[in-house]
N, C-alpha and C positions, 0 to 999 in steps of 0.2 A: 646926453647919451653918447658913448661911443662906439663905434663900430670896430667889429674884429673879425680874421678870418679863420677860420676851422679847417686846419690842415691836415686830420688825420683824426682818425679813429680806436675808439679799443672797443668791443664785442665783449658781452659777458656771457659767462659760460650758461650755455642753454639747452633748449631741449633739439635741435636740430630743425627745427620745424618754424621757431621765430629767432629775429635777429634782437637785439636788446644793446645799444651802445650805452657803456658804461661810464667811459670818459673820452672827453676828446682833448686834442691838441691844440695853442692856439699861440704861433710862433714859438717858443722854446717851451712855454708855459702846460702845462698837464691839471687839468680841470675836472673833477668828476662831471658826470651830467646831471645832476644833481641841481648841483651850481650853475650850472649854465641854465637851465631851466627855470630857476629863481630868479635868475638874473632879467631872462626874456619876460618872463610872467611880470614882472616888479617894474619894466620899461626901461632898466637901468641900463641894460646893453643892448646892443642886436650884432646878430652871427648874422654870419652868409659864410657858403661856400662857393667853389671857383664849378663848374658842371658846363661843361660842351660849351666851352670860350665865354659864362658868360656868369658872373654875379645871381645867387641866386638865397634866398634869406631863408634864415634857420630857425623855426615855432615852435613851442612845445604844444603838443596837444595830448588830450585825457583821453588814456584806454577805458571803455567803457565796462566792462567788466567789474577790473583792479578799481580804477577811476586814480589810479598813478598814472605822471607825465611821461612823457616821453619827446624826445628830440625826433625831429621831421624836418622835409624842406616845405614853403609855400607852394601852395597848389600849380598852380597855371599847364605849362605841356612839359614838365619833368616828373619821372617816378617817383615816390617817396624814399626807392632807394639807392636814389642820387647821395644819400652820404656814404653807403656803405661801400659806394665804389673810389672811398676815400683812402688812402696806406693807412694801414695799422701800424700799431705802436706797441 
């Protein structure tokens, strides 16, 4: 499994009300979230992003409603929107 970092963000167009990252960045590379969500699900990669000096790992988890994935950070004492306060692309 290799490790990558998640440099940036893109937002897909919404209702103002929820955030929805549609693709991130990941050194020059542009990934839907799609893919990266497959990829964490499947074991084959793992993300983290860089959040207040410190490595922090990036899960997909099921909206319960839809029960589609969605990109998150792990629990612990960060927000879950620790990526969104990632630059857009």
């Amino acid at each position: 499994m290799a490790d990558y970092e998640i440099i940036a963000v893109r937002e897909a167009a919404g209702n103002g009300r929820t955030h929805h990252i549609a693709a991130v960045k990941v050194g020059e590379s542009l990934f839907l979230a799609d893919q990266i969500v497959d990829w964490i699900t499947a074991g084959t990669h793992r993300f983290w992003v860089w959040f207040h000096n410190e490595e922090v790992d990036v899960i997909a988890r099921e909206q319960g409603s839809s029960r589609r994935y969605y990109l998150t950070i792990a629990g612990g004492s960060f927000p879950p929107v620790a990526m969104l306060s990632l630059p857009r692309f």
